[in-house]
LUMMI-645510 format. One record per residue (C-alpha): z, y, x; residue in three letters. Coordinates in Angstrom, 3 decimals. Each point is the difference from the previous one (the first is absolute). Layout:
atom Z->Z&Y->Y&X->X&residuo->Ala .
...
This chain:
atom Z->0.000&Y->0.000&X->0.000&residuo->Unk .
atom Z->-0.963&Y->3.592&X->1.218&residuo->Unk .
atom Z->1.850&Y->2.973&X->-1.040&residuo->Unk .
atom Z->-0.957&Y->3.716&X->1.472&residuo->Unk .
atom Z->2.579&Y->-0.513&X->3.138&residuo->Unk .
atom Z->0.763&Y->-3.931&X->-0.216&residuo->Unk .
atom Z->-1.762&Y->-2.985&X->0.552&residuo->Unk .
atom Z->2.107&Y->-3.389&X->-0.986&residuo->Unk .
atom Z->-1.203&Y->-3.922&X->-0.052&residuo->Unk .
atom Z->1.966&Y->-2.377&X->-1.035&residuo->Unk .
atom Z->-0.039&Y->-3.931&X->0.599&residuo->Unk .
atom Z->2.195&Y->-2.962&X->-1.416&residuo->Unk .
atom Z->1.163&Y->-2.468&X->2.590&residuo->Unk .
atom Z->0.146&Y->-3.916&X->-0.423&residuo->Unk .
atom Z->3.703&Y->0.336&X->-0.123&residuo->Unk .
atom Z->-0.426&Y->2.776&X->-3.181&residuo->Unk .
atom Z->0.914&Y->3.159&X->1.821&residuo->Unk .
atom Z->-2.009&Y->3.034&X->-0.404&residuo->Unk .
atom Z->-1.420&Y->2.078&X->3.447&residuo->Unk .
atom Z->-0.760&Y->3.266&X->-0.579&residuo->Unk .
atom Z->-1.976&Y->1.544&X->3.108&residuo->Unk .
atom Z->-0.570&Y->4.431&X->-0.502&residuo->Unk .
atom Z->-1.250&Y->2.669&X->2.153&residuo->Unk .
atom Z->-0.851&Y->3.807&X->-0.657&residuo->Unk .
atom Z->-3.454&Y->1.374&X->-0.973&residuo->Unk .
atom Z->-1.736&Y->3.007&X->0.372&residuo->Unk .
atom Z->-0.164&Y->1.916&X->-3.801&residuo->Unk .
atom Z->-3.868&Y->-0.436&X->-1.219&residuo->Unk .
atom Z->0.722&Y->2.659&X->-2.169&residuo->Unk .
atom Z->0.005&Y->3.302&X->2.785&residuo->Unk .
atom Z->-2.035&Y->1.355&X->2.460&residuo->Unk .
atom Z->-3.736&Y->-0.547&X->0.799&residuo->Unk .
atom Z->0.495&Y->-4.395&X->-1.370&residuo->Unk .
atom Z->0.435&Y->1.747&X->-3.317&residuo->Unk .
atom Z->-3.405&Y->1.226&X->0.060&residuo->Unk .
atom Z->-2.229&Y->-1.868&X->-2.308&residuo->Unk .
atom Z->-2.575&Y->-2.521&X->1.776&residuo->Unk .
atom Z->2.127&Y->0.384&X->3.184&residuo->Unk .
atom Z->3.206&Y->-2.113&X->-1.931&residuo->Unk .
atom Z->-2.409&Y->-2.426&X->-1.097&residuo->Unk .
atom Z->-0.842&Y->-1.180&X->3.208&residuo->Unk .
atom Z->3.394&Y->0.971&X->1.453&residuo->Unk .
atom Z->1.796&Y->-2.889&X->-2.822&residuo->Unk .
atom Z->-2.611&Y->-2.535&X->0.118&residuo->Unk .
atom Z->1.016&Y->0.099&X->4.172&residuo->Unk .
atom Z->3.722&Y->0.111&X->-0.782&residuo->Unk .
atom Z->-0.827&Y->-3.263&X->-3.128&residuo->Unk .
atom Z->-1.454&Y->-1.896&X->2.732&residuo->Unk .
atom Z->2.838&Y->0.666&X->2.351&residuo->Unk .
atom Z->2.682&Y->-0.602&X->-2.237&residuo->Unk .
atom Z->-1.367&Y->-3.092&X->-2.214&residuo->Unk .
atom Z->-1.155&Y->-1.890&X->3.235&residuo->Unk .
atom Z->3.480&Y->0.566&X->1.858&residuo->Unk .
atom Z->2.257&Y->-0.673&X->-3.485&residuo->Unk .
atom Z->-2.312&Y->-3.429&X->0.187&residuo->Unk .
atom Z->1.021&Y->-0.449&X->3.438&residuo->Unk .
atom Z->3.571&Y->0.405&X->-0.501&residuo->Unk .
atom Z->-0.068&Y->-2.489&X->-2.564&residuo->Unk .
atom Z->-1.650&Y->-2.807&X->2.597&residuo->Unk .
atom Z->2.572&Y->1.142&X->2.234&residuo->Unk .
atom Z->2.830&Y->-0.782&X->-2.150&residuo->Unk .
atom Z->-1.717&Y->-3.211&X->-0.943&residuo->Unk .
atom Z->-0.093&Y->-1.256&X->3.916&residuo->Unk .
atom Z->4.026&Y->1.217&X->-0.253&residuo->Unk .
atom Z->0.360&Y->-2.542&X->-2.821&residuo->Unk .
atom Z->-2.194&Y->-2.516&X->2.138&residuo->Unk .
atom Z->2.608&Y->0.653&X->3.006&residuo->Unk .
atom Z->2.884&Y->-0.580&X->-2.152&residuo->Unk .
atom Z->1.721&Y->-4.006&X->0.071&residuo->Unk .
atom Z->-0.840&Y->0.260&X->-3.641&residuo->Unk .
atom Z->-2.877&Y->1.156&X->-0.292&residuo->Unk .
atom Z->-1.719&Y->-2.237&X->2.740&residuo->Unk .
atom Z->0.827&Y->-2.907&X->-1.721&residuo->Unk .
atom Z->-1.251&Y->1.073&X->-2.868&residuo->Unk .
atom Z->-3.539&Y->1.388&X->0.997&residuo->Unk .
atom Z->-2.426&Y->-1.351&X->2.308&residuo->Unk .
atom Z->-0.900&Y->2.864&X->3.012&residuo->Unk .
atom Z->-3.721&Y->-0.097&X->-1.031&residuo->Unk .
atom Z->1.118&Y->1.281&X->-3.126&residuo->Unk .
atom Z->-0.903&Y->3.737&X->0.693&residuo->Unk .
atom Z->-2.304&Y->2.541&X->-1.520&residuo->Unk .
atom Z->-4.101&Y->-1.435&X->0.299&residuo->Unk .
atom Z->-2.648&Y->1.962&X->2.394&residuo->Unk .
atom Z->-1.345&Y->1.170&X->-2.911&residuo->Unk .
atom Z->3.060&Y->1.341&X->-1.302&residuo->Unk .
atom Z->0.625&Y->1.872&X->2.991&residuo->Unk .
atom Z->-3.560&Y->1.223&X->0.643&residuo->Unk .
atom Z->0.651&Y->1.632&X->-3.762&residuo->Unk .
atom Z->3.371&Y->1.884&X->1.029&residuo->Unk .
atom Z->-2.096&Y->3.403&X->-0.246&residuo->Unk .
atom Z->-2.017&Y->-1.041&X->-3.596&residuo->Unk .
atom Z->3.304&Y->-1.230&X->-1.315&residuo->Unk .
atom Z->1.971&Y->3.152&X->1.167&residuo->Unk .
atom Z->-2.854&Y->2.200&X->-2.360&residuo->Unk .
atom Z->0.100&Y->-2.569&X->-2.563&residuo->Unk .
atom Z->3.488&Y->-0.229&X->-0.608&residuo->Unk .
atom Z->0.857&Y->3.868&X->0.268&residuo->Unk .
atom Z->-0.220&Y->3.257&X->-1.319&residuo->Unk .
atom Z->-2.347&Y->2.435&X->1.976&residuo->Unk .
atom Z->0.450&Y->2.831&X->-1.849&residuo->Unk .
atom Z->3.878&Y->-0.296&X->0.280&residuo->Unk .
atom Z->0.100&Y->-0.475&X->3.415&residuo->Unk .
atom Z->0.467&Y->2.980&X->2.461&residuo->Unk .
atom Z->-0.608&Y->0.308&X->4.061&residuo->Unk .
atom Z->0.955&Y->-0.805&X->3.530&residuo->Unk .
atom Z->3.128&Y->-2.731&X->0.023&residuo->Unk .
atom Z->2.213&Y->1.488&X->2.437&residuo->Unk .
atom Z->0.404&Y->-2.740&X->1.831&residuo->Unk .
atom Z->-1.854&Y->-2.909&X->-1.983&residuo->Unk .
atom Z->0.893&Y->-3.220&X->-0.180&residuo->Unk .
atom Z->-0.981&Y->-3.237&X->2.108&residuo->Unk .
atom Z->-2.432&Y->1.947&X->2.181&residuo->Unk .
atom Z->-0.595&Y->-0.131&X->3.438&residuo->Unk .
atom Z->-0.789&Y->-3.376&X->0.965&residuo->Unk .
atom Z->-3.631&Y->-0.933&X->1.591&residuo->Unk .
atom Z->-0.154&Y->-2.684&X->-2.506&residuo->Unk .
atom Z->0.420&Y->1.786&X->-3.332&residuo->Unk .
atom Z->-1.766&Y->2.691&X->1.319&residuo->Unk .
atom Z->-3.131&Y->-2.309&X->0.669&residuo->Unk .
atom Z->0.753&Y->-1.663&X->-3.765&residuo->Unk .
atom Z->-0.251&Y->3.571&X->-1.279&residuo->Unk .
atom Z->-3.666&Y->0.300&X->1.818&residuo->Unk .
atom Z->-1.207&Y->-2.879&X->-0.858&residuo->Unk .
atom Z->1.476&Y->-0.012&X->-3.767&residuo->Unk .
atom Z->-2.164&Y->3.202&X->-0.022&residuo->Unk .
atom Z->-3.600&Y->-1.497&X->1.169&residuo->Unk .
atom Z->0.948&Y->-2.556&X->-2.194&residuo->Unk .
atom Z->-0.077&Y->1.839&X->-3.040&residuo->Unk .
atom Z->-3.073&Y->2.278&X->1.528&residuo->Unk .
atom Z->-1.710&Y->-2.876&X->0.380&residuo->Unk .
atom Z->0.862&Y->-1.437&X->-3.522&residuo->Unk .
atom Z->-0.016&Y->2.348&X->-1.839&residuo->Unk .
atom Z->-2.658&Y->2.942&X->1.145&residuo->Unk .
atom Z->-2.584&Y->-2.616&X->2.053&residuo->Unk .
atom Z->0.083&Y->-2.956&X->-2.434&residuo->Unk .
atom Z->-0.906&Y->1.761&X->-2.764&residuo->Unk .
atom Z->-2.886&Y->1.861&X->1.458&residuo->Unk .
atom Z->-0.779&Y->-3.063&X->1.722&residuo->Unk .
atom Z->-0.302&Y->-1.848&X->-3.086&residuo->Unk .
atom Z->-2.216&Y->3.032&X->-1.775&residuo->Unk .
atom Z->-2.390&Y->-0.111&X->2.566&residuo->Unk .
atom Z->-0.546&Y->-3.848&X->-0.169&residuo->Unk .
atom Z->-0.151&Y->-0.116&X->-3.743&residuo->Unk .
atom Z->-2.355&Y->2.839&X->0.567&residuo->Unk .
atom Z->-2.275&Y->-2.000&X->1.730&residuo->Unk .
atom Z->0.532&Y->-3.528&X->-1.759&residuo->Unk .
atom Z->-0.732&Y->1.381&X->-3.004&residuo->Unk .
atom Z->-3.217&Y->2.007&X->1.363&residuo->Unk .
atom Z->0.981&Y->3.226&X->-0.781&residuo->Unk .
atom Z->-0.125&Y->1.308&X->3.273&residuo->Unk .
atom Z->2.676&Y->3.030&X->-0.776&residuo->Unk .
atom Z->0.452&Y->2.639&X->2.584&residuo->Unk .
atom Z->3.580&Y->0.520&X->0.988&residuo->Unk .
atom Z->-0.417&Y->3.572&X->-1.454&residuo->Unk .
atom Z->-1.205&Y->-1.353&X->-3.134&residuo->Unk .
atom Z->2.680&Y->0.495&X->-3.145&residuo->Unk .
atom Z->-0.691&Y->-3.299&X->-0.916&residuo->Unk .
atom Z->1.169&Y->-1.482&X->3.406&residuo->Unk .
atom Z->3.033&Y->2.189&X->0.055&residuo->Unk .
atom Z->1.111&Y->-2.170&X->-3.752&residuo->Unk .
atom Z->-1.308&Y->-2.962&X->1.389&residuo->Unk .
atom Z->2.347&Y->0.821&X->2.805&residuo->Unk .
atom Z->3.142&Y->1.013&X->-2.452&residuo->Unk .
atom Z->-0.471&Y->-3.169&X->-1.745&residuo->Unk .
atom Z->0.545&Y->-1.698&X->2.481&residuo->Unk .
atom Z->3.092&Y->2.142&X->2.118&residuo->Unk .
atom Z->1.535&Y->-0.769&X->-3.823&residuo->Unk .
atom Z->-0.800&Y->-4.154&X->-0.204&residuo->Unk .
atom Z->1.064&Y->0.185&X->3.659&residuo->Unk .
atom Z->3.461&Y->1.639&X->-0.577&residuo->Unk .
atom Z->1.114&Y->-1.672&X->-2.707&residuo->Unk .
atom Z->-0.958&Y->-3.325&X->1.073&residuo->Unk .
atom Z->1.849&Y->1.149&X->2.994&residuo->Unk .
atom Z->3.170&Y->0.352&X->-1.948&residuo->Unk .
atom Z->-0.331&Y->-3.105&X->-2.415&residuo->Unk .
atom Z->-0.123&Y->-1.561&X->3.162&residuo->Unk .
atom Z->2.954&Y->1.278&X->2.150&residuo->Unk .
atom Z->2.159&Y->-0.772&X->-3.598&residuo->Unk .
atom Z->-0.417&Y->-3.652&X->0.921&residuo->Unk .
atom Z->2.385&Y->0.564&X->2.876&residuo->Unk .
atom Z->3.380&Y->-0.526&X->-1.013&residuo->Unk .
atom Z->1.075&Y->2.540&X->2.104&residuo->Unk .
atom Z->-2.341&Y->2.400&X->-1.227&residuo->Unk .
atom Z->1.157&Y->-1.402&X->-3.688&residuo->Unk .
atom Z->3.540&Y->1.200&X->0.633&residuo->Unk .
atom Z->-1.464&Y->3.142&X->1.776&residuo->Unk .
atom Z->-2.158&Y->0.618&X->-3.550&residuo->Unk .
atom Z->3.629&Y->-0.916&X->-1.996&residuo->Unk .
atom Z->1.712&Y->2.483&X->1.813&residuo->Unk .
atom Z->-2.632&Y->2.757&X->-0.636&residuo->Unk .
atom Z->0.492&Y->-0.534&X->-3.490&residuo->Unk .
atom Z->3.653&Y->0.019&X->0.094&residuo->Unk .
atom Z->-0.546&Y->3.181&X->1.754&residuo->Unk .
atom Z->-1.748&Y->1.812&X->-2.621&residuo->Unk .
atom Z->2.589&Y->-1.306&X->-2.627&residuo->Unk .
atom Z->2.759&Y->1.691&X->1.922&residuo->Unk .
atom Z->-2.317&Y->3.024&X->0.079&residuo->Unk .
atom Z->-0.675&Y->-0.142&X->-3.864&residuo->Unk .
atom Z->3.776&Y->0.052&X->-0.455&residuo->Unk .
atom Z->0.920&Y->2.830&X->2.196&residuo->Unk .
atom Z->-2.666&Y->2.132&X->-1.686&residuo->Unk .
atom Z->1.100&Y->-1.274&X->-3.812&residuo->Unk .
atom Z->3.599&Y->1.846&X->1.357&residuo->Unk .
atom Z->1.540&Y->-3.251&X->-0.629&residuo->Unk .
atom Z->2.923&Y->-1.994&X->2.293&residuo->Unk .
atom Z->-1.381&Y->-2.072&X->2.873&residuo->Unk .
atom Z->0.800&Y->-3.192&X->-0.862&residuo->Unk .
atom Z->-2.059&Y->-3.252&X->-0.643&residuo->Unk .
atom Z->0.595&Y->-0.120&X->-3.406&residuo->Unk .
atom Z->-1.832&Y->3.420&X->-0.524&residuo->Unk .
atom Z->-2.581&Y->-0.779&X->2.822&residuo->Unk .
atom Z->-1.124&Y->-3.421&X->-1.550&residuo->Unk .
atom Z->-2.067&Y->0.945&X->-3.284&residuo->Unk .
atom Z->-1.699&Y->2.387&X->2.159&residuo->Unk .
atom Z->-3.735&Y->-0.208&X->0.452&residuo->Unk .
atom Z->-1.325&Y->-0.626&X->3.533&residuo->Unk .
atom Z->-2.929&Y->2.229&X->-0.407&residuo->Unk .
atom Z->0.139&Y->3.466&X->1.113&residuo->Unk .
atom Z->-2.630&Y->3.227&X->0.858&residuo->Unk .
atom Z->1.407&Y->0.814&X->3.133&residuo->Unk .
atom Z->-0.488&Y->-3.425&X->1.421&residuo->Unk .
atom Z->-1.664&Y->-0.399&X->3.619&residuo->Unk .
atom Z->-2.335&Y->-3.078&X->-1.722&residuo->Unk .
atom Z->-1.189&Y->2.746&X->-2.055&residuo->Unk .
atom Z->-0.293&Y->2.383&X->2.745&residuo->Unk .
atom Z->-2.423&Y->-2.335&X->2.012&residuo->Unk .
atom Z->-1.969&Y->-1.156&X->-3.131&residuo->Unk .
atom Z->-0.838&Y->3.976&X->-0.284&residuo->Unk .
atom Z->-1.030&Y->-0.022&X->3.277&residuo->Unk .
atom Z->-2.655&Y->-2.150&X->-0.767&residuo->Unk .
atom Z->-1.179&Y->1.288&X->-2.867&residuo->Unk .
atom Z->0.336&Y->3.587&X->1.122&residuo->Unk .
atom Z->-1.896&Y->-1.311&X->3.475&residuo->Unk .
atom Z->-3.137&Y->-0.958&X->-2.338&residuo->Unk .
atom Z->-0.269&Y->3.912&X->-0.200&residuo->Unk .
atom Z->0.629&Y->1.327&X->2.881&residuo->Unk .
atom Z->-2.580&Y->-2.735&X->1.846&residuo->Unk .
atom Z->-2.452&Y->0.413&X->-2.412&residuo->Unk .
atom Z->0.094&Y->4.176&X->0.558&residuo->Unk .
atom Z->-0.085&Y->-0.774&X->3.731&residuo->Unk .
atom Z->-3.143&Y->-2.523&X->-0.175&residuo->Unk .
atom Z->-2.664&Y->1.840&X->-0.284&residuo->Unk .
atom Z->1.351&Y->2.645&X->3.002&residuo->Unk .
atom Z->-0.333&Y->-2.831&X->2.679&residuo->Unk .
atom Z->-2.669&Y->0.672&X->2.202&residuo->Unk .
atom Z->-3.453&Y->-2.100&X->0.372&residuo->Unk .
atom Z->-0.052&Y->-1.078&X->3.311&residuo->Unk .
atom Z->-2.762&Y->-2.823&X->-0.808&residuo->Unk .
atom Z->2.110&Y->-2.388&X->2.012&residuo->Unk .
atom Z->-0.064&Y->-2.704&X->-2.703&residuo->Unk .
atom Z->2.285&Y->-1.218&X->-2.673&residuo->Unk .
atom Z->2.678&Y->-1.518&X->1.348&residuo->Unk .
atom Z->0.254&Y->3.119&X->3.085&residuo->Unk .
atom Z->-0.289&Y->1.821&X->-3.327&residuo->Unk .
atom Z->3.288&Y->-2.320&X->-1.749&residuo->Unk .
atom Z->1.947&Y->0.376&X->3.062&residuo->Unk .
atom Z->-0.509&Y->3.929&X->0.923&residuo->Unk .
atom Z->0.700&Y->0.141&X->-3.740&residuo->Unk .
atom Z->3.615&Y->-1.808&X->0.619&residuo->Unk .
atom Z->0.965&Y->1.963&X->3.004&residuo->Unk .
atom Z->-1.204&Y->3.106&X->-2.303&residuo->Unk .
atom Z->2.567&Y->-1.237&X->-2.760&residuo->Unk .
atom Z->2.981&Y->-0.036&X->2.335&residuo->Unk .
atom Z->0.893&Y->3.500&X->0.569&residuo->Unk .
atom Z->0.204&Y->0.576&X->-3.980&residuo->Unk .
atom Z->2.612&Y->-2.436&X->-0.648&residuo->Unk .
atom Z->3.098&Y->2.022&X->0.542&residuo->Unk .
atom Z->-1.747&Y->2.465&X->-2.319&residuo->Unk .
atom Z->-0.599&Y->-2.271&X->-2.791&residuo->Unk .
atom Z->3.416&Y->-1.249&X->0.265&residuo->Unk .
atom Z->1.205&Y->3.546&X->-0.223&residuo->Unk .
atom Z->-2.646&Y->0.483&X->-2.743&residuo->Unk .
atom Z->1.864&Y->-2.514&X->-1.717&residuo->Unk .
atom Z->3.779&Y->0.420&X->0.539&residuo->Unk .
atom Z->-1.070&Y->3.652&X->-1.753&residuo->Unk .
atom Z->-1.395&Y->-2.223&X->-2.977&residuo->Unk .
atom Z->2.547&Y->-2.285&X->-0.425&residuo->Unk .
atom Z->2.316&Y->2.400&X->0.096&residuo->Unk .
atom Z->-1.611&Y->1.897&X->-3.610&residuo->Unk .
atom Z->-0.712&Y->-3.758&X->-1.592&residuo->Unk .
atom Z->3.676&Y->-0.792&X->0.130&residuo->Unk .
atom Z->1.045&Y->3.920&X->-1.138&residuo->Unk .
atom Z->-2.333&Y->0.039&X->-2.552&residuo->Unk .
atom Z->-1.444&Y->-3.590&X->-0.821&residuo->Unk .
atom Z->3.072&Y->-1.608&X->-0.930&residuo->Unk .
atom Z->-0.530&Y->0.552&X->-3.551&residuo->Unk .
atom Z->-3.033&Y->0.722&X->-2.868&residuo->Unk .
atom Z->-3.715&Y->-1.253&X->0.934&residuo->Unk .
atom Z->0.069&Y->1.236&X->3.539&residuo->Unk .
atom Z->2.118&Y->-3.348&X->0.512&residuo->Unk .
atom Z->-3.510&Y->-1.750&X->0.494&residuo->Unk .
atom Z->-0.285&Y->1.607&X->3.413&residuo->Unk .
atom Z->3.240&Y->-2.436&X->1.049&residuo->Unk .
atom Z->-1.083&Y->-2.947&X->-1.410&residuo->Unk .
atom Z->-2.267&Y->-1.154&X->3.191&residuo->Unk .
atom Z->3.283&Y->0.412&X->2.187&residuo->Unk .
atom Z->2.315&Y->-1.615&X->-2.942&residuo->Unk .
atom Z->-2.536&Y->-2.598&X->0.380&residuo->Unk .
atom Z->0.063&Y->-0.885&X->3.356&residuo->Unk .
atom Z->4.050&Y->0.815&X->0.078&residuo->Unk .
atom Z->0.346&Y->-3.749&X->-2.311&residuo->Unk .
atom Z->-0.944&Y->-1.751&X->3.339&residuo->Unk .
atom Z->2.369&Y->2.716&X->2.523&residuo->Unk .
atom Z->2.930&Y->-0.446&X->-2.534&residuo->Unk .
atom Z->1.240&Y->-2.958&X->-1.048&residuo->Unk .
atom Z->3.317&Y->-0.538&X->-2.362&residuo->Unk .
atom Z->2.749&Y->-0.097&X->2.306&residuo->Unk .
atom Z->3.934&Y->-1.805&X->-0.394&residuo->Unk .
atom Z->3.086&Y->1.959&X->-0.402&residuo->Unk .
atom Z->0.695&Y->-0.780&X->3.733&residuo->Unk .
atom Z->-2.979&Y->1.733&X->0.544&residuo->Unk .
atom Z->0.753&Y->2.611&X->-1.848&residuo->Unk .
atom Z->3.266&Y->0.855&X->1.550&residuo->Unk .
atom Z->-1.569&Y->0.122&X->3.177&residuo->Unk .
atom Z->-2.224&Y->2.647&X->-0.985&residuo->Unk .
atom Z->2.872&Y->1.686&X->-2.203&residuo->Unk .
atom Z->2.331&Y->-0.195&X->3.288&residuo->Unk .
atom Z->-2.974&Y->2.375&X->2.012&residuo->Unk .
atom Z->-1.000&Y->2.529&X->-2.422&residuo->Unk .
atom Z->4.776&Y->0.602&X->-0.392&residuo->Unk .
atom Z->0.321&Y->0.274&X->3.522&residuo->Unk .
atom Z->-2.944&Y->2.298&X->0.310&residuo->Unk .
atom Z->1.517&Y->1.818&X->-3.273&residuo->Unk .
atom Z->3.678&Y->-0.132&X->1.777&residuo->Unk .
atom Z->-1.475&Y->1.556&X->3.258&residuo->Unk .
atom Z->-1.615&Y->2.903&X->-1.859&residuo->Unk .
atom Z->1.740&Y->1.268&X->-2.683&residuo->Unk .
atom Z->3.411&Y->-0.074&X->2.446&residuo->Unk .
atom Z->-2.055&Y->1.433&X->2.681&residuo->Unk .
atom Z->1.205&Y->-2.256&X->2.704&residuo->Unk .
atom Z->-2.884&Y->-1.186&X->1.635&residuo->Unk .
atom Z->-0.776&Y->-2.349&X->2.876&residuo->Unk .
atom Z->-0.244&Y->1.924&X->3.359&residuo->Unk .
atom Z->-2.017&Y->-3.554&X->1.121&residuo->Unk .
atom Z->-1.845&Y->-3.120&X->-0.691&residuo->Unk .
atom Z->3.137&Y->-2.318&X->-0.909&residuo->Unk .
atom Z->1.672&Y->-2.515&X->-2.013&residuo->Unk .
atom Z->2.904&Y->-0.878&X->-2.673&residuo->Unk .
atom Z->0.754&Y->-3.382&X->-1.636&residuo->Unk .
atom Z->1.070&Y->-0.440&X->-2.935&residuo->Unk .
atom Z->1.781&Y->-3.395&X->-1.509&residuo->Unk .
atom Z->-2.039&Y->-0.106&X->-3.477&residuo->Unk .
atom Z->-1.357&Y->2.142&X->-2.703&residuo->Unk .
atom Z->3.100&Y->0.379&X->-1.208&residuo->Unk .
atom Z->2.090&Y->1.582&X->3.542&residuo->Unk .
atom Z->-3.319&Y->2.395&X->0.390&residuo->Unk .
atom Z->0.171&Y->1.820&X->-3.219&residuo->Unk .
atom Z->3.319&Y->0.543&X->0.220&residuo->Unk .
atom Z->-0.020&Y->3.746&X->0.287&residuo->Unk .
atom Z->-3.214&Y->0.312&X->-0.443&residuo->Unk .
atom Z->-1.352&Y->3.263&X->-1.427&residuo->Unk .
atom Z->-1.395&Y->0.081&X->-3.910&residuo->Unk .
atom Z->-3.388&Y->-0.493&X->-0.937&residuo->Unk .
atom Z->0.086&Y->3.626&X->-1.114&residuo->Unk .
């Protein structure tokens, strides 16, 4: 959970006991980050940074289970997260959060500094590059051909050929990753996530029995987020299409100068749609401009998935320790941790819902 000053994550142990791991953030809200566009690319940054290191620190206290007498006898070592899983880190961070919630610069951030995750990072990146902008265009351009309609890359038609499949690509993408049971549990918490969220903003007591009837959907949802990006990518690529150059250097020259030309617009059309999302969820929540969620509502059935009241506390616990470190004002001068025996010993205290 993010608040303007406070970042908190929470994980349950094997033995039932609830870590809570905070540091300070930099207010989105002030300064030149506040500036529209410029926060847009400035949270999607701070989503990846956070999501990917909260899904570290859960491995992390996994392996501490692993480590324990307990614990080893009760889970095999090759029991950790898949290569897949962790080659997703970044995608699951946007998935899984709330862009336009999110503010700037961790101050310090967790988990980084190690060669390793900082290699995971790049290569999580390319991955999703690859995946997500390449594949697709890719896949227009031998449709394209197999189909003898011999499209130019500036052609509309090959930018929706293109969209079509950046859309079959990304949601196969997730239907796939569910299959994981770590990425199940991943998708449970998400949705026990936006139930706590639902009950905060309903001004009602944090508690599971509130949270449960809750819906799992919600606007302000990263799966959302990156759904827009694709569809809001569709435009922007088809304005740019016709603007790349004729070098008569053949198709596929043509496919990849047209790739490399893509690159540099990214950070805009995430900013592009951070701005977007932002006015759907103020404005589209009710009447017939509700249509404009339903792709992301959608997609959000496969990103959120009903979660247990374990769960449920879990994501409770993080959004009243967030609460308790900003409405008291005592924030954490550092990245560090408190542990907690159960639900029960960490809302003790706690500050109200409202």
């Amino acid at each position: 959970m993010r608040s303007p000053h406070c970042f908190s994550a929470v994980v349950r142990r094997k033995n039932g006991a609830l870590v809570v791991r905070e540091q300070p953030m930099t207010d989105l809200r002030r300064g030149k980050l506040a500036w529209p566009l410029v926060r847009g690319v400035a949270a999607l940054v701070e989503a990846l940074k956070l999501g990917s290191a909260a899904l570290r620190f859960s491995a992390e206290q996994f392996e501490q289970d692993l480590d324990d007498e307990e614990g080893a006898e009760k889970a095999p070592r090759g029991t950790g997260p898949s290569t897949l899983a962790l080659i997703s880190l970044p995608i699951l961070a946007l998935l899984t959060s709330a862009p336009e919630d999110l503010g700037a610069g961790p101050k310090p951030s967790i988990g980084e500094g190690e060669p390793k995750k900082r290699f995971l990072g790049v290569l999580s990146v390319v991955f999703a590059i690859g995946v997500f902008v390449a594949l697709p265009q890719a896949f227009a351009a031998g449709a394209s051909g197999l189909l003898g309609l011999n499209l130019d890359v500036r052609d509309v038609r090959f930018q929706l050929l293109t969209a079509a499949a950046k859309l079959s690509i990304l949601i196969g993408y997730m239907l796939l990753i569910r299959r994981l049971p770590e990425i199940y549990r991943v998708f449970q918490y998400h949705g026990a996530e936006h139930k706590s969220i639902f009950t905060y903003e309903s001004g009602e007591a944090l508690t599971v029995e509130n949270a449960r009837p809750k819906t799992t959907l919600h606007p302000r949802c990263g799966t959302t987020f990156i759904v827009m990006v694709a569809l809001v990518s569709i435009f922007v690529f088809s304005a740019l299409g016709p603007l790349l150059p004729h070098l008569g250097v053949g198709k596929l020259a043509d496919n990849l100068l047209f790739f490399v030309f893509k690159l540099p617009f990214l950070p805009f059309i995430a900013a592009l749609t951070f701005e977007l999302q932002r006015v759907l969820a103020k404005y589209a929540t009710r009447g017939p401009l509700q249509i404009l969620l339903w792709p992301g509502f959608l997609v959000q059935k496969i990103t959120t998935i009903q979660p247990d009241d374990r769960q449920l506390e879990v994501a409770l616990s993080a959004l009243l320790v967030t609460l308790e470190r900003e409405q008291h004002g005592v924030l954490p001068e550092f990245a560090s941790e408190r542990t907690f025996d159960d639900f029960t010993t960490l809302t003790r205290g706690a500050v109200p819902a409202t």
